[in-house]
N, CA, C and O atoms as CSV, one atom per row, in Angstrom:
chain,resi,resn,atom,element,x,y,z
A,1,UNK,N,N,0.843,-1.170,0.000
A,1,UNK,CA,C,0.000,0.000,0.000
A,1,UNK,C,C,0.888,1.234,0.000
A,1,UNK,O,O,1.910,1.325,0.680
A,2,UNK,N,N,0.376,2.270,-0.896
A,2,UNK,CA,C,1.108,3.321,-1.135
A,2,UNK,C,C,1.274,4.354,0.361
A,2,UNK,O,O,0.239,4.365,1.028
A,3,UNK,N,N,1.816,4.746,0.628
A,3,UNK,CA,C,2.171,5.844,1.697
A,3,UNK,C,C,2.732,7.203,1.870
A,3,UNK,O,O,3.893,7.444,1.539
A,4,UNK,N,N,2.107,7.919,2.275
A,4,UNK,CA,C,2.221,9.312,2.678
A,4,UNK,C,C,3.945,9.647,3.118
A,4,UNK,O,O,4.188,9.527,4.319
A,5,UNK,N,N,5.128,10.058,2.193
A,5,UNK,CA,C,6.142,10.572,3.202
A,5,UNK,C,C,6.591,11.820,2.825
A,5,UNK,O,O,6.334,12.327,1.733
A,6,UNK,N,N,7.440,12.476,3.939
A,6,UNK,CA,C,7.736,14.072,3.325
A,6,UNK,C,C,8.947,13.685,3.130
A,6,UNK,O,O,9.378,12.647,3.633
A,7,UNK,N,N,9.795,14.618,2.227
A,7,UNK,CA,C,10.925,14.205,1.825
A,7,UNK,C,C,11.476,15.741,1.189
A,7,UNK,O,O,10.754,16.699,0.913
A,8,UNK,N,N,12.554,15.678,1.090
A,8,UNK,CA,C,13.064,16.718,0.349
A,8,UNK,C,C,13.748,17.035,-1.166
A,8,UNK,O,O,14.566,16.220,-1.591
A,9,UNK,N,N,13.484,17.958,-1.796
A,9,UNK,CA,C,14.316,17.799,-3.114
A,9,UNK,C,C,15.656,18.928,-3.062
A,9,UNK,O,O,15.596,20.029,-2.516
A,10,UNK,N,N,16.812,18.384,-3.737
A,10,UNK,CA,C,18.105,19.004,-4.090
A,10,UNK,C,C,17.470,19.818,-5.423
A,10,UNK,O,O,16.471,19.499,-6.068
A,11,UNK,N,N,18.374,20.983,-5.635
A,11,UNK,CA,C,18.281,21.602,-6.868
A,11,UNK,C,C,17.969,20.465,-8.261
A,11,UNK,O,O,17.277,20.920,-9.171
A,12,UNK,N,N,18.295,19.553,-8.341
A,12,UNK,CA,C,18.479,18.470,-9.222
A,12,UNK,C,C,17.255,17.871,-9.598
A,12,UNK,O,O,16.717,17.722,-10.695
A,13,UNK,N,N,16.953,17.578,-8.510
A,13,UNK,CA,C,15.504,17.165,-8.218
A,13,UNK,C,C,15.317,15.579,-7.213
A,13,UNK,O,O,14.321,15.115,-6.658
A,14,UNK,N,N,16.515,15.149,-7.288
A,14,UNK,CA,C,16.687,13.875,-5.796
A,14,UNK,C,C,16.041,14.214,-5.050
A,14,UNK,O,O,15.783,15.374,-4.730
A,15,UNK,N,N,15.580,13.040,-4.546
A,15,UNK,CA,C,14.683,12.616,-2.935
A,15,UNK,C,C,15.652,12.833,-1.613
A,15,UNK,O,O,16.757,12.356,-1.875
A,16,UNK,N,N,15.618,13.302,-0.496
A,16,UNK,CA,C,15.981,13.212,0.130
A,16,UNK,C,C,15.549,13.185,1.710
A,16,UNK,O,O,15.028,14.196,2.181
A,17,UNK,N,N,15.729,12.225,2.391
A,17,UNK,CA,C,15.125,12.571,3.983
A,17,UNK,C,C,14.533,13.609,4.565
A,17,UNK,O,O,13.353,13.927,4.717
A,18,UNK,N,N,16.155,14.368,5.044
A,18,UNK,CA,C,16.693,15.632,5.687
A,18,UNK,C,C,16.546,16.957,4.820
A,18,UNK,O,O,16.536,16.645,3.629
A,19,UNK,N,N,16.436,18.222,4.994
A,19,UNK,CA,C,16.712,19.732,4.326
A,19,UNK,C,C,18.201,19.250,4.467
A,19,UNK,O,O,18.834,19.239,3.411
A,20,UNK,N,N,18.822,18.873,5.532
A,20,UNK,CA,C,19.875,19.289,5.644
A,20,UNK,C,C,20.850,18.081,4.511
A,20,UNK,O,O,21.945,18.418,4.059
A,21,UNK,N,N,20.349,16.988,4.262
A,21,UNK,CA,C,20.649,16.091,3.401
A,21,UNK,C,C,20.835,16.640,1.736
A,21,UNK,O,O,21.675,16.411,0.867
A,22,UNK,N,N,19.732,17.383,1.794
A,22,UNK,CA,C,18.865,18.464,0.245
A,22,UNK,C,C,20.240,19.259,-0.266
A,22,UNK,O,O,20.792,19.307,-1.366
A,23,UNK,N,N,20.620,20.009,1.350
A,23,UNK,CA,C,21.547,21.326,1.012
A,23,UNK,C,C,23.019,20.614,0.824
A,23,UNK,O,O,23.819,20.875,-0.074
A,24,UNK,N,N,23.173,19.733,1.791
A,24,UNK,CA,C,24.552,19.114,0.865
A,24,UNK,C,C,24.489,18.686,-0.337
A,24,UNK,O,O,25.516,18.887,-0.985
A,25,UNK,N,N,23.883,18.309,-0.725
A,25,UNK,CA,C,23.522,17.597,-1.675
A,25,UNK,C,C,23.932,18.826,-2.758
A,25,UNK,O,O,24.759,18.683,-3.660
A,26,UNK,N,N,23.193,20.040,-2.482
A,26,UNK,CA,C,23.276,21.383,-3.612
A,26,UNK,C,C,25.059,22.079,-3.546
A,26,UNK,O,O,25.843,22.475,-4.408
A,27,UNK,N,N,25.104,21.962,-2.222
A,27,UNK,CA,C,26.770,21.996,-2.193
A,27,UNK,C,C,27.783,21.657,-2.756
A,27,UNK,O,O,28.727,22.309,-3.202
A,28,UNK,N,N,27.470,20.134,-2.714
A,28,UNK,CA,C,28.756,19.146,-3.271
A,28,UNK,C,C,28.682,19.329,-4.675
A,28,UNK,O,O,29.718,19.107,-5.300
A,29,UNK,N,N,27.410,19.782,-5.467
A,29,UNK,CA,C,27.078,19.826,-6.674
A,29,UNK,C,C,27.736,21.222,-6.818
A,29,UNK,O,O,28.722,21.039,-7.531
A,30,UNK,N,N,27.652,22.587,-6.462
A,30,UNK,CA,C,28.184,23.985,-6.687
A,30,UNK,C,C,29.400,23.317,-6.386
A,30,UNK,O,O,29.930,23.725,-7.420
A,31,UNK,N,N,30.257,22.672,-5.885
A,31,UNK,CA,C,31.457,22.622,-6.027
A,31,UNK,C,C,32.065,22.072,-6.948
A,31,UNK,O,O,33.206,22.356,-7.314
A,32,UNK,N,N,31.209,21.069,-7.491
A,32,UNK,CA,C,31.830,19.707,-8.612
A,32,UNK,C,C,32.948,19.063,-7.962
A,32,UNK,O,O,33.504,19.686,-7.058
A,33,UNK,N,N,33.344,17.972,-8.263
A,33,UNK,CA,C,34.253,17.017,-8.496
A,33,UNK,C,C,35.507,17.204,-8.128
A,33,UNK,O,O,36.321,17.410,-9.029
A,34,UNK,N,N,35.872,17.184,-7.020
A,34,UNK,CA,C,36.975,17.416,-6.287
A,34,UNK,C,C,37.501,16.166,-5.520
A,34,UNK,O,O,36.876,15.580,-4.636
A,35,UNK,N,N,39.470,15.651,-6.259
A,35,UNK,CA,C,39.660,14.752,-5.894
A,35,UNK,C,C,39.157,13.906,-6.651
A,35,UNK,O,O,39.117,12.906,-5.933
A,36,UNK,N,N,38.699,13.602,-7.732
A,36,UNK,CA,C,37.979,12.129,-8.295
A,36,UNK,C,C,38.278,11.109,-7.902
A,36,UNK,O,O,37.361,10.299,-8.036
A,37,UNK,N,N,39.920,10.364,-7.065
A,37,UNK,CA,C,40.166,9.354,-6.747
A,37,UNK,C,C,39.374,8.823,-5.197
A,37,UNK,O,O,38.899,7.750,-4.826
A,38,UNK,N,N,39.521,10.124,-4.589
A,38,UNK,CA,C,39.024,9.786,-2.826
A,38,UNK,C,C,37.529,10.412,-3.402
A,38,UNK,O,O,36.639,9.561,-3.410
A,39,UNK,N,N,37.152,11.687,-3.853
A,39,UNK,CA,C,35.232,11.580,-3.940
A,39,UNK,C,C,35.599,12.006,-2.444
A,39,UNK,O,O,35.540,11.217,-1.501
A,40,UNK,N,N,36.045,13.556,-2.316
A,40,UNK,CA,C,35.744,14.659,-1.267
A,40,UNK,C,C,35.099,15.208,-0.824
A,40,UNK,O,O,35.001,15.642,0.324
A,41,UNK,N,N,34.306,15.315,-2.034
A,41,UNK,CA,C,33.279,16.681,-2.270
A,41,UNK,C,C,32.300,16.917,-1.287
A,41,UNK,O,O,31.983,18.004,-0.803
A,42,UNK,N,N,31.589,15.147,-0.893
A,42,UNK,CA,C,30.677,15.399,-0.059
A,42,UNK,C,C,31.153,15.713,1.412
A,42,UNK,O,O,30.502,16.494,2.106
A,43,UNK,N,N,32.192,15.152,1.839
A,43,UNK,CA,C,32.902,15.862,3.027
A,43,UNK,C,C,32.991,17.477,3.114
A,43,UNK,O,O,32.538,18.147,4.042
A,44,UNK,N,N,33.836,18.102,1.672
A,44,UNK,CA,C,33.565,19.022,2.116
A,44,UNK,C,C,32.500,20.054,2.120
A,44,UNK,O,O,32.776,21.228,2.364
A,45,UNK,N,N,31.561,19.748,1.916
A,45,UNK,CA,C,30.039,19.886,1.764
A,45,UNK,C,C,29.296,19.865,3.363
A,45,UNK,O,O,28.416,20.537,3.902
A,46,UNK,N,N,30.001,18.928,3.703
A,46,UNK,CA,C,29.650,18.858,5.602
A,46,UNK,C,C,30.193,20.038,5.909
A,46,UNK,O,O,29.651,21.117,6.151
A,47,UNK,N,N,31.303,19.732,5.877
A,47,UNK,CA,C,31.750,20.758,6.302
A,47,UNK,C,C,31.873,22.376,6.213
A,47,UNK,O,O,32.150,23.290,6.989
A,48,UNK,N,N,31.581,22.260,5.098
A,48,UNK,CA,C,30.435,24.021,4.825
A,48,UNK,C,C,29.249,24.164,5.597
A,48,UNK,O,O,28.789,25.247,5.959
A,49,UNK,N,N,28.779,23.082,5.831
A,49,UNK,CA,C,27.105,22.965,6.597
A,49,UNK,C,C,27.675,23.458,7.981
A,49,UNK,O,O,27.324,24.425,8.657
A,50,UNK,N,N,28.580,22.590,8.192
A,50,UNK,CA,C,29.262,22.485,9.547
A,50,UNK,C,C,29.122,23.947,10.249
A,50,UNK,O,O,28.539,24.295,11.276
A,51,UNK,N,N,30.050,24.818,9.083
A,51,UNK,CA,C,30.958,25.938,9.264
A,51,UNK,C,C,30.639,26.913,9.005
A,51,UNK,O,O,31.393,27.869,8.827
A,52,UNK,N,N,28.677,26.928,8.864
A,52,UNK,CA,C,28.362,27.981,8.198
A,52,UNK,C,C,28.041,29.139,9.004
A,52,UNK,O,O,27.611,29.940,8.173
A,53,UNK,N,N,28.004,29.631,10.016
A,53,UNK,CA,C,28.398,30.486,10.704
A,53,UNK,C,C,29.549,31.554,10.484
A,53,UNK,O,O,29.708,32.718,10.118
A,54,UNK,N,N,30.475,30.098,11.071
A,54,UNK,CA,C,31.840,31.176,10.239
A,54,UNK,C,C,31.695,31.664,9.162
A,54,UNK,O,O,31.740,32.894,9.128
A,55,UNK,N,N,31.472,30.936,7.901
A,55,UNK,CA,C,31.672,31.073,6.937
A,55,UNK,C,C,30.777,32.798,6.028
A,55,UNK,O,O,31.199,33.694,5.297
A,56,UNK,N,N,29.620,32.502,6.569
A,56,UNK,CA,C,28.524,33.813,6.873
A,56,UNK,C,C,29.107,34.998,7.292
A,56,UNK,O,O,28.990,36.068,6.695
A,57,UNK,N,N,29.758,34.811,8.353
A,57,UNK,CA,C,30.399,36.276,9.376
A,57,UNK,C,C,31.924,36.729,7.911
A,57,UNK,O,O,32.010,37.724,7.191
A,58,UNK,N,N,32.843,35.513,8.008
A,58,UNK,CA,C,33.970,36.051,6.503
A,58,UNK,C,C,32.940,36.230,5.818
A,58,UNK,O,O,32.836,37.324,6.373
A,59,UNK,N,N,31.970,36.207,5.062
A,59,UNK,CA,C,31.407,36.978,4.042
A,59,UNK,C,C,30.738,38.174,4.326
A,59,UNK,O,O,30.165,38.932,3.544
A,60,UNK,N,N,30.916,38.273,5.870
A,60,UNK,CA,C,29.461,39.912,6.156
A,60,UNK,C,C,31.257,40.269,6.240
A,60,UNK,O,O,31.162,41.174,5.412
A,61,UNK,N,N,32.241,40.267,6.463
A,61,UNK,CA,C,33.243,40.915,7.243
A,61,UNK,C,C,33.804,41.207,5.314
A,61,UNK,O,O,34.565,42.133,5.032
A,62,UNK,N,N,33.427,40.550,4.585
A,62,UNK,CA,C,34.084,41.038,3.309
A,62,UNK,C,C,33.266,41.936,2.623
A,62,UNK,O,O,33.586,43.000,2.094
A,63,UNK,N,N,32.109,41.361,2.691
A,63,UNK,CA,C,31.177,42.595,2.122
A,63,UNK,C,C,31.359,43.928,2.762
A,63,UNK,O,O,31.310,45.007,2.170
A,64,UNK,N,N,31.623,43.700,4.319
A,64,UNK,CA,C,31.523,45.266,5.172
A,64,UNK,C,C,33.196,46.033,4.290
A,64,UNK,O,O,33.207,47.161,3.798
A,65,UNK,N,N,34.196,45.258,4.297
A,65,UNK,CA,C,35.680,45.644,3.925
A,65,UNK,C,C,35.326,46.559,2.620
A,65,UNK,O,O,35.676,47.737,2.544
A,66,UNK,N,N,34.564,45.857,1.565
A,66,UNK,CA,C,34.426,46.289,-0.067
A,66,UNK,C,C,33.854,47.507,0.154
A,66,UNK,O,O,34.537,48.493,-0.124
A,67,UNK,N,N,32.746,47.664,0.594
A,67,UNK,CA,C,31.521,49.194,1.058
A,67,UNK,C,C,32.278,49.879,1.490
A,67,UNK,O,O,31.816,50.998,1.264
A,68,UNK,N,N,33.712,50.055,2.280
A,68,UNK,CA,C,34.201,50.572,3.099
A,68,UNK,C,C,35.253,51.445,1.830
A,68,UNK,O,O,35.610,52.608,2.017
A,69,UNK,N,N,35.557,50.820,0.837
A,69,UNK,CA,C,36.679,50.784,0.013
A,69,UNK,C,C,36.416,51.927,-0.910
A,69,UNK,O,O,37.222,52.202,-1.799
């Protein structure tokens, strides 16, 4: 019997569990193919998720630097 589930889509259009599954997913893809032998990408894709705080504040702290310029 068919069943009701929520799920998420990547830019692509994949199924996925999690949002947070969705957004790596869109990550590892804006990055492409890094490493082809080890297949990095999705690591570092966590780790943008991870880091996105930081990563947010270096971009308000670069945008504020440029306006300033």
């Amino acid at each position: 019997m068919a069943k009701l589930a929520q799920c998420y889509t990547d830019n692509r259009g994949a199924l996925h569990m999690t949002p947070e599954q969705a957004v790596l997913a869109d990550i590892a893809a804006a990055l492409g193919r890094i490493n082809a032998d080890a297949g990095i990408t999705g690591g570092i894709a966590a780790l943008i998720l991870d880091k996105r705080g930081e990563i947010e504040a270096a971009f308000r702290d670069l945008d504020a630097m440029r306006g300033a310029a």
